[in-house]
C-alpha positions as CSV (number, residue, x, y, z in Angstrom):
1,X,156.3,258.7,303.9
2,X,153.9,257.5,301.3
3,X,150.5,256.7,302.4
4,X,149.6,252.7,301.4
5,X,147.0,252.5,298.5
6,X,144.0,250.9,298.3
7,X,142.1,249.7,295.4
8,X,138.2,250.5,295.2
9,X,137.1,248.0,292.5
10,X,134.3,246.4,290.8
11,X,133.0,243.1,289.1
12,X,134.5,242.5,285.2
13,X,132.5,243.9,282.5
14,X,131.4,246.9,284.9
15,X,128.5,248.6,284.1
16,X,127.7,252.1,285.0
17,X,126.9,251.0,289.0
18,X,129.8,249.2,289.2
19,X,132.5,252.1,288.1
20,X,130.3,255.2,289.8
21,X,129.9,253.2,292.8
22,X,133.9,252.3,292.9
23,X,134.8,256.5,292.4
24,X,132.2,257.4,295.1
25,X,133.3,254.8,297.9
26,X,136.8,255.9,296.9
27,X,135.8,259.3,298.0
28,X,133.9,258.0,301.1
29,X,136.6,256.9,302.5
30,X,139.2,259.2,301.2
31,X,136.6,261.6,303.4
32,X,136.5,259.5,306.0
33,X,140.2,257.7,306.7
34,X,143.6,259.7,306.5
35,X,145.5,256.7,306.7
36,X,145.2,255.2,303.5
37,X,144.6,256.4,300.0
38,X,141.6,255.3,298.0
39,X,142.4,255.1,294.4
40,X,139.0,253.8,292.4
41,X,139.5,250.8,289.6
42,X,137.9,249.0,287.1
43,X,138.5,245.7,285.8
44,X,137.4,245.4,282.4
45,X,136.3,248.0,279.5
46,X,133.7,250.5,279.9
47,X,130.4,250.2,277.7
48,X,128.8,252.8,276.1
49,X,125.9,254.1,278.5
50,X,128.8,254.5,281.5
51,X,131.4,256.5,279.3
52,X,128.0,258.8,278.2
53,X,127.9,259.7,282.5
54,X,131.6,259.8,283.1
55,X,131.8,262.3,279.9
56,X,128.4,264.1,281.4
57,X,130.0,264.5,284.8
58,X,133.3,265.6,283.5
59,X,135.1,262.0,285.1
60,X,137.9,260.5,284.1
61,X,137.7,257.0,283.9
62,X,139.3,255.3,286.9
63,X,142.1,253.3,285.5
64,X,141.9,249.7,283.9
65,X,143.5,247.0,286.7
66,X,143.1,243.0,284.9
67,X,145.4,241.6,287.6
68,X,145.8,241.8,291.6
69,X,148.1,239.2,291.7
70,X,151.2,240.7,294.4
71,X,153.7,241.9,291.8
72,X,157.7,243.0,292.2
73,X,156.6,246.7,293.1
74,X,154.7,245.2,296.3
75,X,158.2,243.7,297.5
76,X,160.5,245.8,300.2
77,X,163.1,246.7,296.9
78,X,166.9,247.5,298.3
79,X,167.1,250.6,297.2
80,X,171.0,250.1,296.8
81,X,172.4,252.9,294.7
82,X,174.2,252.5,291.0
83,X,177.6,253.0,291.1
84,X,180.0,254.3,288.2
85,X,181.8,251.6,286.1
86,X,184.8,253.6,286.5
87,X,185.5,252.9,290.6
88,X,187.7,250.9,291.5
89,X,187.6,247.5,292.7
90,X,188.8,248.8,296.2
91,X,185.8,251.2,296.4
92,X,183.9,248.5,295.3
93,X,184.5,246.0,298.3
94,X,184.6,248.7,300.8
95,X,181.1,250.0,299.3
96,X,179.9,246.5,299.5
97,X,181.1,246.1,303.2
98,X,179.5,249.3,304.3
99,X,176.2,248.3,302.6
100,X,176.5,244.7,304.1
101,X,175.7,244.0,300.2
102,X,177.3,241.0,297.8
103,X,176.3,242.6,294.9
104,X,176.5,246.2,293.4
105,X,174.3,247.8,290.5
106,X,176.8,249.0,287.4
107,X,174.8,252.3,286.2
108,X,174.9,254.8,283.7
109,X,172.3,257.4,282.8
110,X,169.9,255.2,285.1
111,X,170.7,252.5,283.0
112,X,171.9,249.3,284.3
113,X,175.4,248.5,282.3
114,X,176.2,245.5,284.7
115,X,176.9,243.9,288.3
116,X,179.9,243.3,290.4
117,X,179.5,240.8,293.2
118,X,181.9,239.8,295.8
119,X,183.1,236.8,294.1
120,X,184.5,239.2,290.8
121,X,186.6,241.0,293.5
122,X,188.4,237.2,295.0
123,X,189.1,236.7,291.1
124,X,190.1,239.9,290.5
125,X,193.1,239.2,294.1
126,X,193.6,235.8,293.8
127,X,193.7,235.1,290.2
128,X,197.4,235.6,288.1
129,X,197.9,238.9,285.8
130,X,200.8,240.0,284.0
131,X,202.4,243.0,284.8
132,X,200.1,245.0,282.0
133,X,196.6,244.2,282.8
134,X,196.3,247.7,284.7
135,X,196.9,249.1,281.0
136,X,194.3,246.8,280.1
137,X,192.0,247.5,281.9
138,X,192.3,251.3,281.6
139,X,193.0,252.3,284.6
140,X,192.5,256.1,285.7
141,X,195.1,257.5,287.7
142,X,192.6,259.0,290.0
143,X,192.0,255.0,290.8
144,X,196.0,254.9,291.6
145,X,195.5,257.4,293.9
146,X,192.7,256.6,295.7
147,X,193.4,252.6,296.3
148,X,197.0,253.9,297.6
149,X,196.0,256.7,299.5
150,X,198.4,258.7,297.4
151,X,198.9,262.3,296.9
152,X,199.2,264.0,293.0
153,X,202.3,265.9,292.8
154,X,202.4,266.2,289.4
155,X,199.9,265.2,285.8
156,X,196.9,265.0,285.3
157,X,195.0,262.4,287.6
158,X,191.8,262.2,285.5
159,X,193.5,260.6,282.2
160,X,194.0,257.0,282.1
161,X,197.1,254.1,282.1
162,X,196.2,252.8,278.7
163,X,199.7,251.5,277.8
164,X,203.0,249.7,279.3
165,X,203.3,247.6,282.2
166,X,203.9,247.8,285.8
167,X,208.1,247.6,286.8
168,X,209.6,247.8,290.3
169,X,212.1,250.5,290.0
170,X,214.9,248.7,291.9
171,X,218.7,247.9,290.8
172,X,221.6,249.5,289.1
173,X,221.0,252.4,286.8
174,X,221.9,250.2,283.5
175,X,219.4,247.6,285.2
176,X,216.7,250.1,285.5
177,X,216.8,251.7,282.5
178,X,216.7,248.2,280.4
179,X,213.6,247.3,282.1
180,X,211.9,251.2,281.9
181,X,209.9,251.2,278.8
182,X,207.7,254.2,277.1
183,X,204.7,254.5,279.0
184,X,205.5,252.1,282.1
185,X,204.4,252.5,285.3
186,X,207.2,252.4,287.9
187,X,206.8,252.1,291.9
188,X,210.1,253.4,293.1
189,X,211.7,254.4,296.3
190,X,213.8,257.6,297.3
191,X,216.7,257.9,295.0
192,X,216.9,260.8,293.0
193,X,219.0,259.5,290.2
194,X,216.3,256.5,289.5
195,X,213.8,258.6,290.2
196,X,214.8,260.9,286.5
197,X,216.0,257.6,285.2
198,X,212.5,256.6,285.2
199,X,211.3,260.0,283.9
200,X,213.7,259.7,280.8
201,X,212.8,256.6,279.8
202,X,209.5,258.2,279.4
203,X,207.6,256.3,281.6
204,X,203.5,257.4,281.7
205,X,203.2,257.3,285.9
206,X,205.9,257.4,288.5
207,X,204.9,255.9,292.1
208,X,207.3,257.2,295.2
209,X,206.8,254.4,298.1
210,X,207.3,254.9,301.5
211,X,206.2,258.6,301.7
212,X,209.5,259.8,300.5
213,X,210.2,263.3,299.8
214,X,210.3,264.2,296.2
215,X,212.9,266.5,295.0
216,X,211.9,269.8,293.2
217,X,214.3,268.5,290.8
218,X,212.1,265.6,289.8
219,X,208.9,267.3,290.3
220,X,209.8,269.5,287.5
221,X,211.1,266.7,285.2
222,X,207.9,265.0,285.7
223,X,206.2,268.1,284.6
224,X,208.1,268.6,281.8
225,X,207.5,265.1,280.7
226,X,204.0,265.0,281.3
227,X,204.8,262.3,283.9
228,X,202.1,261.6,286.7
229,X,203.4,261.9,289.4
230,X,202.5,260.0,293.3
231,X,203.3,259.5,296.6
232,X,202.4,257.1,298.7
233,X,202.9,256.4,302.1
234,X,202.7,252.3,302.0
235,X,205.8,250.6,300.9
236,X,207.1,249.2,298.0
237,X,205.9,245.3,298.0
238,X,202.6,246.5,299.9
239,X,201.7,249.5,296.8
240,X,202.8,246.2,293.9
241,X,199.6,244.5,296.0
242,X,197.2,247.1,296.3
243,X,197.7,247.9,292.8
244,X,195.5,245.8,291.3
245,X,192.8,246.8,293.3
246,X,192.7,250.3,291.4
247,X,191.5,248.5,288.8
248,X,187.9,249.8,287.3
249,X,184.9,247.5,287.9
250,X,184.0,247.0,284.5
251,X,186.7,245.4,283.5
252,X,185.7,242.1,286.3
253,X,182.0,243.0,286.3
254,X,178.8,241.1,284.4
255,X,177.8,242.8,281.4
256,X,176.1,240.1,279.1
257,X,172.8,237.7,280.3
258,X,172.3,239.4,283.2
259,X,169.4,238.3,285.0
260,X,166.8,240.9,285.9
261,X,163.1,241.5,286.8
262,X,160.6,244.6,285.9
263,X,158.1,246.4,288.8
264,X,155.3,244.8,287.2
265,X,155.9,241.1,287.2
266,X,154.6,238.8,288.9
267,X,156.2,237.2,291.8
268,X,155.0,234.0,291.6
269,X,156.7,234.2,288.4
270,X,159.9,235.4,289.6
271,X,159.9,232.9,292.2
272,X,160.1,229.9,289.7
273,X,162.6,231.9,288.0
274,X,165.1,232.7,290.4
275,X,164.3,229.0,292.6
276,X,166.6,227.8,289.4
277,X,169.5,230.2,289.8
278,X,172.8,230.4,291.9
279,X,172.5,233.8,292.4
280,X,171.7,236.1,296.2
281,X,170.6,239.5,294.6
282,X,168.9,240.7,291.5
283,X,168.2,243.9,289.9
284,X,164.6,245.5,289.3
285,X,163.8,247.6,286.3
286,X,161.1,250.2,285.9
287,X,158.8,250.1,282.6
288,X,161.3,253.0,280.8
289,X,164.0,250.1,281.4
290,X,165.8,252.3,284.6
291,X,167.6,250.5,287.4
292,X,165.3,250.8,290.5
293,X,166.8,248.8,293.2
294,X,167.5,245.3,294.2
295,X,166.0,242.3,296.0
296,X,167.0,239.1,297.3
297,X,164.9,235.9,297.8
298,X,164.1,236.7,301.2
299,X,162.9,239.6,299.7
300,X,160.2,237.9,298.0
301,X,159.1,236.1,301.4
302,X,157.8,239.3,303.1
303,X,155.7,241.0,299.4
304,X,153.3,243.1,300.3
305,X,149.6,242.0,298.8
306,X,147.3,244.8,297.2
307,X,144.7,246.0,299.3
308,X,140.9,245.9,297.6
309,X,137.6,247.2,298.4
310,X,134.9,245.1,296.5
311,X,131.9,247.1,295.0
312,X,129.0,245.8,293.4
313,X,130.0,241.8,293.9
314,X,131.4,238.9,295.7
315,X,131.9,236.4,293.2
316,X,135.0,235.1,292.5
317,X,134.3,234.8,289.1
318,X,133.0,238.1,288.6
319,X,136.3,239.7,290.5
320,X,139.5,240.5,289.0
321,X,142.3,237.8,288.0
322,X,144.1,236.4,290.8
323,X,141.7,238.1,293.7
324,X,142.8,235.0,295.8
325,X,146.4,236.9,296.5
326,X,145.0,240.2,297.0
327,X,144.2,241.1,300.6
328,X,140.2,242.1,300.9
329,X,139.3,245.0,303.5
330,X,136.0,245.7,302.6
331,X,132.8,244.3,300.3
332,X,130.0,247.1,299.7
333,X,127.5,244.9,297.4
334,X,123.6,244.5,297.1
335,X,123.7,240.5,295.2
336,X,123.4,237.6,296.5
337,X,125.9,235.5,298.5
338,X,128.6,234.5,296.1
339,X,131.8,232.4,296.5
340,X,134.3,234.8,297.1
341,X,136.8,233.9,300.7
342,X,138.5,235.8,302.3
343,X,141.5,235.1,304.5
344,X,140.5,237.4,307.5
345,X,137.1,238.9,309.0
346,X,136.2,241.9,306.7
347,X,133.6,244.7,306.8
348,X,130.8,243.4,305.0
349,X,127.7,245.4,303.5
350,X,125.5,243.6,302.0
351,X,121.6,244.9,301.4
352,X,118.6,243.8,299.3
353,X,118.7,247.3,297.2
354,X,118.4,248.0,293.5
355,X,122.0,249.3,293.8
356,X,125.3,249.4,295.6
357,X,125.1,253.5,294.9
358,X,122.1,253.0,296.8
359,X,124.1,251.8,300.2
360,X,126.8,254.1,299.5
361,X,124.4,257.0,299.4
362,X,123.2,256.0,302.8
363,X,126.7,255.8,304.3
364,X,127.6,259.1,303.3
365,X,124.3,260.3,305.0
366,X,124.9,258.2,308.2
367,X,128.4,259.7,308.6
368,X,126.6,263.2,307.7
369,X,130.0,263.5,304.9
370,X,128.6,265.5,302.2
371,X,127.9,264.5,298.9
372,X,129.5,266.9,296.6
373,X,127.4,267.7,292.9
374,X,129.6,265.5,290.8
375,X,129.7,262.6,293.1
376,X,126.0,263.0,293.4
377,X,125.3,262.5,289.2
378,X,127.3,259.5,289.2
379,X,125.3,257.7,292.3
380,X,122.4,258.9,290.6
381,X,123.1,257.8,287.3
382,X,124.4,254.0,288.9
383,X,120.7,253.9,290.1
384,X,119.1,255.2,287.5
385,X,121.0,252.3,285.2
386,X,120.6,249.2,287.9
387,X,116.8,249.9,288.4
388,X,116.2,250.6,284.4
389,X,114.7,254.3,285.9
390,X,112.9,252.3,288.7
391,X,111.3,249.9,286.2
392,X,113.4,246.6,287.6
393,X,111.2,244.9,290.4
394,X,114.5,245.3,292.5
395,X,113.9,248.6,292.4
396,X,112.7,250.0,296.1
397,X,111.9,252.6,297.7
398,X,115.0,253.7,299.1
399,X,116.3,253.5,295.9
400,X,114.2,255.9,294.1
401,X,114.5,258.1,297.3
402,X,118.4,258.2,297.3
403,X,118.2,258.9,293.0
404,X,115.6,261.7,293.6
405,X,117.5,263.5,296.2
406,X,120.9,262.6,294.2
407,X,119.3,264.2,291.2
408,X,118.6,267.4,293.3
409,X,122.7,267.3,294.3
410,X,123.7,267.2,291.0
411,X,121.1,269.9,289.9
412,X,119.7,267.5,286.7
413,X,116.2,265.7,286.1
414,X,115.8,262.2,286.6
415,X,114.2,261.2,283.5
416,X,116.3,263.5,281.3
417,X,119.3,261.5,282.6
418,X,118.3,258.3,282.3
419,X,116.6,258.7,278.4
420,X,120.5,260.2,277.8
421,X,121.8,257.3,279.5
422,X,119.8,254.4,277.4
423,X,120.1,256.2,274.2
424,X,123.4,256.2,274.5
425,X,123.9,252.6,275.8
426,X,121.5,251.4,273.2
427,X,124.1,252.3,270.0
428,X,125.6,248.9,269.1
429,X,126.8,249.8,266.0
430,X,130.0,250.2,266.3
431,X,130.3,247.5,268.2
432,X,131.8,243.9,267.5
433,X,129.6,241.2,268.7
434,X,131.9,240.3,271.1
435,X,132.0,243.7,273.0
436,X,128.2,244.1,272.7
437,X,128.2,240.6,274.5
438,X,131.1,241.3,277.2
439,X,129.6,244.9,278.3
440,X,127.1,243.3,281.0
441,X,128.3,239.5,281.4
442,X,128.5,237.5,284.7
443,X,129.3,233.9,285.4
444,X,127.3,231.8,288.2
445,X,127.4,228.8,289.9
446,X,125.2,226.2,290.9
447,X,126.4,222.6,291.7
448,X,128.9,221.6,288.7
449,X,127.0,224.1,286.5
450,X,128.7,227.2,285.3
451,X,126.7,229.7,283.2
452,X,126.8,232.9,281.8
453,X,124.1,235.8,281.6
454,X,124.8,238.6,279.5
455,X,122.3,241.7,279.6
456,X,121.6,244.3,276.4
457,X,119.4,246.5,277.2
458,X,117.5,249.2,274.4
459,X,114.5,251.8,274.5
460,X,112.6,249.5,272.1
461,X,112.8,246.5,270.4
462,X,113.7,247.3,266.9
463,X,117.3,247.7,268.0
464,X,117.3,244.7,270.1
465,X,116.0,242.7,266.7
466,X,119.0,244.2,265.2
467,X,121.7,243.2,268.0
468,X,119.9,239.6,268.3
469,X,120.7,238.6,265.1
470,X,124.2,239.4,265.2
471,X,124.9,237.9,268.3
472,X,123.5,234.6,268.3
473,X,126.0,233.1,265.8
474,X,128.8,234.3,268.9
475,X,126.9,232.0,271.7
476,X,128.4,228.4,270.9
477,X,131.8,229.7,270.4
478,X,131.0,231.7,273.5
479,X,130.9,228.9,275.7
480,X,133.9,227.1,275.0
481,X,135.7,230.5,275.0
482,X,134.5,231.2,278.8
483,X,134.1,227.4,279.5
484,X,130.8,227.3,281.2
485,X,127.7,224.9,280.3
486,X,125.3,227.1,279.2
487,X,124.8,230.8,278.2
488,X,122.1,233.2,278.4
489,X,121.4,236.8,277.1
490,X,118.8,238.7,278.0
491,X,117.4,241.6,275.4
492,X,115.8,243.7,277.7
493,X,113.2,246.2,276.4
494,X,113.3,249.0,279.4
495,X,110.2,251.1,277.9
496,X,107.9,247.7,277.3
497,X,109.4,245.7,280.7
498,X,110.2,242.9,278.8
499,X,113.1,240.5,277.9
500,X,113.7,238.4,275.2
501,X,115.9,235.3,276.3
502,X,118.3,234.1,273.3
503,X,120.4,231.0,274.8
504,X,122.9,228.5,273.9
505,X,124.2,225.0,275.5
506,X,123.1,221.5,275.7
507,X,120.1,222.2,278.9
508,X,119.8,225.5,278.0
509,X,116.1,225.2,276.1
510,X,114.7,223.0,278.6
511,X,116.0,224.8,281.9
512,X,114.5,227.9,280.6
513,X,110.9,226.1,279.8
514,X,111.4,224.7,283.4
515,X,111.8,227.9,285.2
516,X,109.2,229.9,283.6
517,X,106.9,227.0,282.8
518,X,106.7,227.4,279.0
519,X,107.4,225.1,275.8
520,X,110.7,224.5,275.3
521,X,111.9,226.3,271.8
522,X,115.6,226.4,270.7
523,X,114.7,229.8,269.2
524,X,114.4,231.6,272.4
525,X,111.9,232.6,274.6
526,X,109.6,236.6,275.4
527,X,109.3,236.7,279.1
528,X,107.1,239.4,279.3
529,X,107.9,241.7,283.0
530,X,111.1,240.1,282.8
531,X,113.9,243.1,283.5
532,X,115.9,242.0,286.5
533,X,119.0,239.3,285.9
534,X,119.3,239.5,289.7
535,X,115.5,239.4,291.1
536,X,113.9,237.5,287.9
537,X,116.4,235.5,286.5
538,X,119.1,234.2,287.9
539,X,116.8,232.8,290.7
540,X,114.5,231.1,288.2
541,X,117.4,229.1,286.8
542,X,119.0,228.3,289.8
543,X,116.0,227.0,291.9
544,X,115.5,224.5,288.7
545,X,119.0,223.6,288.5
546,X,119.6,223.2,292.6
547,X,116.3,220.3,292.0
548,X,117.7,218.6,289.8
């Protein structure tokens, strides 16, 4: 059995904390809990400076997850198997009635060709045929046999009744032979004469009822004649009834608009969907288009939500799309208190650290799990990123302690790591606006005031010239594109500690003059020693916004 999964994930737009501290907390507990499977995530693309450490460290990139929302894959699916289109519609119902099923999967090559339900089988007995529909429906002897619990003396049972009709083989001879046509099927009793009659007249299949006793005689003229040949023990009027029922499935079943769902949709959205349909039982698909299994609506009552750890945040608005329908276990985070709920207690870290590596650095030392050399570079290198190499004032001492000694794991320097890091976070230009914008964006909340802070941060300020100009034409249409009030990005000089604040919205200008006591300007504003988003601004604009 399969161990349950459960998703390590951080905020939209990750940064480099946010995607080293998911892998690393995914090991934790891999180390930690054999009862569950960690599987790190990340919700949104990756920006420069975090593919430079992944590449460094020889990481693959945990894989991209936009939606949480419970999907068909998290129901209990009825692993009921395909059957052949070729059974007959006896096997069919007795299938069904072992399975306790209404509905059977038609399946070829893993491909779903169509569905038989229960009410196709009451057509298929109560409905009126003529006396040629077996023909029709291309019947294979093999069907014959089975649905009459027959025994092949003679022919092939493997070919197929493709032409004539079905005649009782009763009467005088001159009767008989008028109503024997080429290729008929005749059910016949024990007389030998009508028995070779029948094979003369060149019928295609000969039934004996009542388990009569063939003659070699007629054995060999059915041989001759290529005549299949049966015997069955039920009698004559009971083998006419069963007949029908050798009839192959896909002649009754569903093969056009069938209704059917894919592991990855949504099942809210199934729900609407099949809330408007007749139907108990529908088939699931795979992404390659193969028949999975089924599921009825009850089905959908008992889905299974994804299970999440939350790193680096506990904003709703920062977490992935539809977080509300996942189930949370655990939030590892160093912000402040956002608006994320949660349906049940959870474990809940939250410290006043630079970074979440930070805290996960100390839970691996707590637990005395060691930190192996790779794991090591990417808590180092989170640090190193959060706390601009111990520059930000949210920097502390445990953080610098935990990036020092992680630096020793990994067996690199520091300084040499974080310079790589910048450098190669600082190269915008092949970047579009809007990905230079969405690599470091959060939304916050404050009354009935959304806003946005993106963060770009460079080794100087000749390349944060550059990216300003492109990027402030982006920040109206920004805001109706996110739909928040105002929006903010800070161009962050890490060598000179300082930020200049480009902005955009209606109170934008004046909030900004109001938390750091300045003129207002609709340029934008220097805020010399201004590095942290967290610590420096976020605060600032929040205390002004929460008097107002």
């Amino acid at each position: 059995m399969s161990k349950k999964q459960v998703w390590v994930v951080g905020h939209k737009h990750p940064d480099t904390d946010s995607v080293c501290a998911a892998i690393a907390y995914a090991n934790y507990k891999n180390a930690l809990d054999g009862e569950m499977t960690y599987i790190p995530k990340r919700a949104g693309s990756l920006n420069a400076e975090t593919v430079y450490v992944l590449n460094r460290f020889g990481v693959e990139a945990p894989e991209l997850v936009t939606d949480v929302g419970t999907q068909m894959r998290d129901i209990k699916i009825r692993r009921t198997e395909g059957v052949s289109s070729h059974i007959s519609m006896k096997k069919a119902w007795e299938m069904m009635k072992i399975l306790g099923v209404v509905t059977l999967p038609v399946v070829n090559d893993h491909k779903l060709e169509g569905l038989i339900v229960t009410g196709d089988i009451a057509k298929s007995y109560m409905d009126v045929y003529d006396n040629t529909i077996l023909s029709t429906a291309r019947t294979q002897y093999k069907n014959i046999i089975e649905t009459l619990e027959g025994q092949l003396l003679a022919g092939n049972e493997h070919a197929y009744f493709v032409r004539g009709k079905v005649v009782i083989g009763a009467g005088t001879p001159e009767g008989l032979a008028s109503s024997v046509a080429s290729d008929d099927l005749v059910l016949i009793g024990d007389g030998e004469d009508a028995q070779l009659l029948s094979i003369a007249s060149n019928c295609s299949c000969m039934v004996v009822t009542n388990g009569y006793e063939v003659s070699e005689k007629v054995m060999q003229a059915a041989k001759e004649r290529e005549v299949v040949l049966i015997s069955t023990p039920y009698d004559t009027f009971t083998a006419s009834r069963l007949l029908n029922q050798s009839i192959p499935i896909k002649y009754f079943m569903t093969k056009e608009d069938i209704i059917y769902f894919e592991e990855d949709d949504y099942v809210d959205d199934v729900r609407d969907t099949v809330a408007k349909i007749r139907h108990r039982d529908f088939p699931i698909l795979d992404e390659n288009q193969n028949y999975v299994g089924m599921f009825s609506r009850r089905n959908l009552m008992n889905a299974q939500k994804k299970k999440l750890i939350l790193v680096d945040h506990n904003e709703k608005s920062q977490a992935v799309t539809n977080i509300e329908e996942a189930e949370i276990l655990e939030i590892i985070d160093h912000h402040r208190l956002g608006s994320l709920e949660t349906m049940a207690p959870v474990y809940f870290r939250n410290q006043p650290l630079g970074c979440t590596s930070t805290i996960i650095y100390q839970m691996y030392k707590e637990k005395q799990i060691k930190i192996e050399k790779t794991v090591a570079g990417l808590m180092c290198a989170a640090i190193l990123s959060d706390t601009l190499m111990f520059r930000s004032p949210t920097c502390t001492e445990a953080d610098k302690d935990a990036a020092l000694e992680l630096a020793k794991l990994a067996e690199v320097d520091a300084e040499e790591l974080a310079l790589a890091m910048f450098e190669a976070g600082s190269d915008f230009s092949e970047k579009t606006e809007e990905e230079i914008l969405n690599q470091d964006f959060k939304i916050f909340h404050a009354g009935d005031i959304d806003f946005g802070v993106a963060q770009i941060s460079a080794m100087g300020r000749q390349e944060l010239d550059k990216v300003q100009k492109r990027i402030e034409p982006k920040l109206e249409r920004m805001l109706g594109e996110k739909q928040i009030q105002m929006i903010f990005v800070m161009l962050t000089d890490i060598l000179n500690e300082s930020t200049y604040l480009s902005y955009a919205g209606a109170d934008a200008a004046q909030l900004v003059a109001s938390a750091y006591h300045c003129e207002p300007s609709e340029a934008g504003v220097m805020l010399p020693g201004v590095v942290s988003r967290k610590k420096q601004l976020i605060p600032a604009l929040i205390n002004v916004l929460a008097e107002r």
